[in-house]
C-alpha positions in Angstrom: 2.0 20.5 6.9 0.3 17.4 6.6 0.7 14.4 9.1 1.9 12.1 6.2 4.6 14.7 5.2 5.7 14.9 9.1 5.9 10.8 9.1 7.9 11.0 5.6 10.3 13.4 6.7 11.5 11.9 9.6 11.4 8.3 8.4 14.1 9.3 5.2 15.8 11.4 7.8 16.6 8.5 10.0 16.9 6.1 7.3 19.6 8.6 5.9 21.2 9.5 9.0 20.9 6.3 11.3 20.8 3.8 8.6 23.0 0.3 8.1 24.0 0.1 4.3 24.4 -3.2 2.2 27.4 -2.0 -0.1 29.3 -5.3 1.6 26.8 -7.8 0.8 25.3 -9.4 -2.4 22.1 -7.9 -3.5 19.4 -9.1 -5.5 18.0 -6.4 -6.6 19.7 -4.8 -10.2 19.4 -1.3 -12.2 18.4 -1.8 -15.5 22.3 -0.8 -16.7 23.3 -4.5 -14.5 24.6 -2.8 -11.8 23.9 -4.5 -8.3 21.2 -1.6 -6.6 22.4 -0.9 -2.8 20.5 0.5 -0.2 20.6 2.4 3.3 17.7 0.9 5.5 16.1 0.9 9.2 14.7 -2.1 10.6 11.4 -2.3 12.1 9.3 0.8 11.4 5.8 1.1 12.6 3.8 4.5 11.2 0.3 5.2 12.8 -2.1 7.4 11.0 -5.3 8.7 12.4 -7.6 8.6 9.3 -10.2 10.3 11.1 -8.3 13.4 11.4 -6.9 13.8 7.8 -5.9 11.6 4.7 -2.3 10.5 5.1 -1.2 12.0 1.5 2.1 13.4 0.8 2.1 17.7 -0.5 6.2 17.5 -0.5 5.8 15.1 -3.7 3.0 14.2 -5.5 0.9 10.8 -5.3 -0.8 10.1 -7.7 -4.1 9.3 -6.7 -6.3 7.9 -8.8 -3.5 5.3 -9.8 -3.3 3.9 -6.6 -6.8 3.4 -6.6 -7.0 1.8 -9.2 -4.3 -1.0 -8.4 -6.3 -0.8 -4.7 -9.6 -2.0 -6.9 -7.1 -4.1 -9.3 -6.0 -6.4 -6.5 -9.0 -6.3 -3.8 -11.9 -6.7 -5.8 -10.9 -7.4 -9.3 -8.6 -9.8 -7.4 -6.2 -10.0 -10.2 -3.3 -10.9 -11.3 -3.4 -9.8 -14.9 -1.9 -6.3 -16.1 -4.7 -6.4 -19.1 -7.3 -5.3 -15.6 -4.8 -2.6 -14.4 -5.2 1.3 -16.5 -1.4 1.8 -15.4 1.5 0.2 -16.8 3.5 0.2 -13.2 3.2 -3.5 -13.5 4.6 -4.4 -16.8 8.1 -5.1 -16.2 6.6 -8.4 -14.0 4.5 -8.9 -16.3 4.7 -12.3 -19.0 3.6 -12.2 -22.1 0.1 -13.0 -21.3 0.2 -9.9 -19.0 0.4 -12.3 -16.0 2.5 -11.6 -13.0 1.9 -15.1 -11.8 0.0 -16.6 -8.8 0.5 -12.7 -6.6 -1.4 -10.3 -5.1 -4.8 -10.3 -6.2 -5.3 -14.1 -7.2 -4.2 -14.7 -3.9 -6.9 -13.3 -2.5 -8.9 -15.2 -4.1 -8.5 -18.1 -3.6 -11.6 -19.8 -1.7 -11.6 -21.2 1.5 -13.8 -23.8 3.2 -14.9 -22.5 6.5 -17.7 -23.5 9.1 -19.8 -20.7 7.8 -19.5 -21.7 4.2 -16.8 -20.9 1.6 -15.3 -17.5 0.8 -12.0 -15.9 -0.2 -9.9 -13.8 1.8 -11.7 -10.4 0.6 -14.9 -12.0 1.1 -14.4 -13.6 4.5 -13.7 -10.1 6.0 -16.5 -8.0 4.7 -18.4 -11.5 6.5 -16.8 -11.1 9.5 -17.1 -7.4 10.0 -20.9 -7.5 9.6 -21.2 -11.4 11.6 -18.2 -11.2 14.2 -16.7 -7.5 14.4 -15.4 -8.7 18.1 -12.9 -11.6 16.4 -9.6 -11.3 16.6 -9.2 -13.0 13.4 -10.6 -10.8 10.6 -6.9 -10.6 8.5 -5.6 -11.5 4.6 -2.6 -12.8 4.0 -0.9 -13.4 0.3 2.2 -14.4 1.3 1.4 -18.1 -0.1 5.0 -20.5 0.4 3.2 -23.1 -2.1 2.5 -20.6 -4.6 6.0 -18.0 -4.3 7.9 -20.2 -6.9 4.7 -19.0 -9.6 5.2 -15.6 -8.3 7.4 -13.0 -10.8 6.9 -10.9 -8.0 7.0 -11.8 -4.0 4.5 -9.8 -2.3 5.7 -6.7 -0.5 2.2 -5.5 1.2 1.3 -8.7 2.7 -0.8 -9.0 5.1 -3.7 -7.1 6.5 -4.8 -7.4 10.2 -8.4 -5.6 11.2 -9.9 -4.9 14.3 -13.0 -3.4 15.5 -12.6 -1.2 18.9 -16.4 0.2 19.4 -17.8 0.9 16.5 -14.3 1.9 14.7 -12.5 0.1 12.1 -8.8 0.0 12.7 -6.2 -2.0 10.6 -2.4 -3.0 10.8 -0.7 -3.4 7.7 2.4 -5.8 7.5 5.3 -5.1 5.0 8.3 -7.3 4.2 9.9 -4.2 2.0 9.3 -1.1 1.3 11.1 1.2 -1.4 10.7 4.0 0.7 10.9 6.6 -2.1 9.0 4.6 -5.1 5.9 3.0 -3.0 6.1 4.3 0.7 3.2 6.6 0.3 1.8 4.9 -2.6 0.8 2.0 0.2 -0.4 4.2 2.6 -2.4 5.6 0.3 -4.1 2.8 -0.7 -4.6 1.1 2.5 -6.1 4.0 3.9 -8.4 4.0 1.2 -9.3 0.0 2.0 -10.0 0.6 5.3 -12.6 3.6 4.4 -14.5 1.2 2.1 -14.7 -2.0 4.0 -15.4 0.7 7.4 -18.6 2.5 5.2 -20.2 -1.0 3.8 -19.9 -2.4 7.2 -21.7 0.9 9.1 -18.3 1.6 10.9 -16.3 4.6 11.7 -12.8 4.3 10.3 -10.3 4.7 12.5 -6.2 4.4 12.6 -4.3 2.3 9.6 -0.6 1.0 11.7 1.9 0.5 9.1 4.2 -2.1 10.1 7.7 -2.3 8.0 10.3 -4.7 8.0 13.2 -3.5 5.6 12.4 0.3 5.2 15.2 1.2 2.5 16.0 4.0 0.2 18.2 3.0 -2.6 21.6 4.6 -3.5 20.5 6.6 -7.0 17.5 7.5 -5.3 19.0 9.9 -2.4 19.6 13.2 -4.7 15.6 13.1 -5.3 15.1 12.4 -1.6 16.9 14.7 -0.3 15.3 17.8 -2.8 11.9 15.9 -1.9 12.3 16.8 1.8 13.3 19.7 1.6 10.1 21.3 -0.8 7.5 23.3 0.2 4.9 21.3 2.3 0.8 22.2 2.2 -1.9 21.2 4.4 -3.4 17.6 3.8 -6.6 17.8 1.5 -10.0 16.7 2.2 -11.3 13.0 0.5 -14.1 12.9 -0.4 -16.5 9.7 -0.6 -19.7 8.7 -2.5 -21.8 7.8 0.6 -24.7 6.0 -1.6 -22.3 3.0 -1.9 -23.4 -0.2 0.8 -21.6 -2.6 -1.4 -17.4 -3.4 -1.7 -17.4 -3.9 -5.1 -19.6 -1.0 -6.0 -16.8 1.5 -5.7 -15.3 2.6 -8.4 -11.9 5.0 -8.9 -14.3 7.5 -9.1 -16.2 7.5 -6.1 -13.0 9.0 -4.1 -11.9 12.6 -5.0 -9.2 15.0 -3.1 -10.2 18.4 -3.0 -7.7 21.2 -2.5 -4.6 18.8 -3.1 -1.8 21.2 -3.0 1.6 19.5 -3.7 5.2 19.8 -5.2 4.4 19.2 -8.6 8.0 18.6 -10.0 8.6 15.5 -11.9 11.6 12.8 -10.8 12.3 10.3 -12.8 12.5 7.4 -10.3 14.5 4.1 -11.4 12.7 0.8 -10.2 15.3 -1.8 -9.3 14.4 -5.3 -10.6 
């Protein structure tokens, strides 16, 4: 089995079996029929993947791989906020009529910053700091903006990034408010593994562990039948990423220069409700 499956298992088995319910309390989140969406959560979850060993992709449902890519690229170097950039629609119900999802994610990033060095955004000051000061402490994003959240139509959930260099390894944290542990769990893990290998390969470092830090880990209530068949499928061996070496630059990399090979996986379809 692969290490992500291990991690997913037991997380949704905890979360199902030790988990504190809202049912008493209002919720904001609704189902698209009005009716309040409840959830079963843990507090405090911290998942540590070794992404020199193996790519941290779930075989006991599929991911689907080049999508997350895509919204990776959509947000860290398109830096945008604007579904009219994105080739999947999984942002459309945030969406305004402009396509705009407000002052989130990607347009917080980049945002310049004056600095002693000169002025950069947040994407931009970390590919700096990696090749200038790979000892600092400091290298992190953040787009959990207070000024901005009132222009958001979505508050960030993955939001904040915290990266350190041990050696000559890359290693990052990554802080999450929420996490819809069946919807985006591995979706996010996914795509923050594959940040870490870029912005390790342009800055002539090893990549090392992604630490996944959430808050509010929660599986909602119509989504526990499809958990519980999820867990219980067949589960394969991770497959092996592959990545175009030839690229020195961050924006350079496209969806395509990242491929799985020998991605065996439950291929059943679910039909997953999104709780707005």
């Amino acid at each position: 089995m692969s290490k992500a499956d291990e991690i997913f298992i037991q997380n949704m088995k905890d979360i199902l079996n030790n988990g504190v319910w809202d049912t008493d309390l209002p919720v904001r989140p609704k189902w698209s029929d009005g009716t309040p969406a409840h959830t079963v959560k843990k507090f405090g979850i911290v998942n540590r993947y070794n992404l020199s060993e193996e790519f941290p992709i779930l075989t006991v449902r599929k991911t689907f791989f080049k999508s997350c890519v895509d919204e990776l690229l959509w947000i860290w170097q398109k830096k945008s906020n604007n579904v009219k950039d994105l080739n999947s629609k999984i942002w459309n119900q945030w969406a305004d009529e402009n396509g705009s999802i407000g002052k989130a994610y990607g347009y917080q990033l980049g945002i310049k910053h004056k600095y002693r060095e000169g002025e950069f955004d947040q994407v931009d000051r970390v590919l700096y700091d990696l090749k200038h000061n790979p000892s600092s402490r400091r290298i992190m994003t953040n787009i959990y903006n207070f000024a901005d959240l009132h222009e958001m139509n979505l508050y960030p959930c993955a939001y904040s990034m915290t990266f350190n260099v041990s050696g000559d390894t890359l290693n990052g944290i990554l802080n999450q408010r929420s996490n819809d542990m069946l919807t985006a769990n591995n979706w996010n893990v996914v795509q923050y593994s594959i940040l870490l290998i870029m912005l390790a390969q342009v800055s002539g470092l090893k990549v090392g562990e992604l630490v996944h830090v959430i808050a509010d880990a929660h599986i909602y209530d119509r989504h526990i039948p499809m958990v519980e068949d999820i867990i219980a499928q067949k589960q394969f061996a991770a497959p092996k990423l592959e990545v175009d070496k030839s690229i020195k630059n961050f924006y350079d990399f496209t969806v395509d220069s990242f491929k799985l090979t020998d991605y065996n996986c439950n291929d059943k379809k679910y039909q997953i409700p999104v709780a707005e």
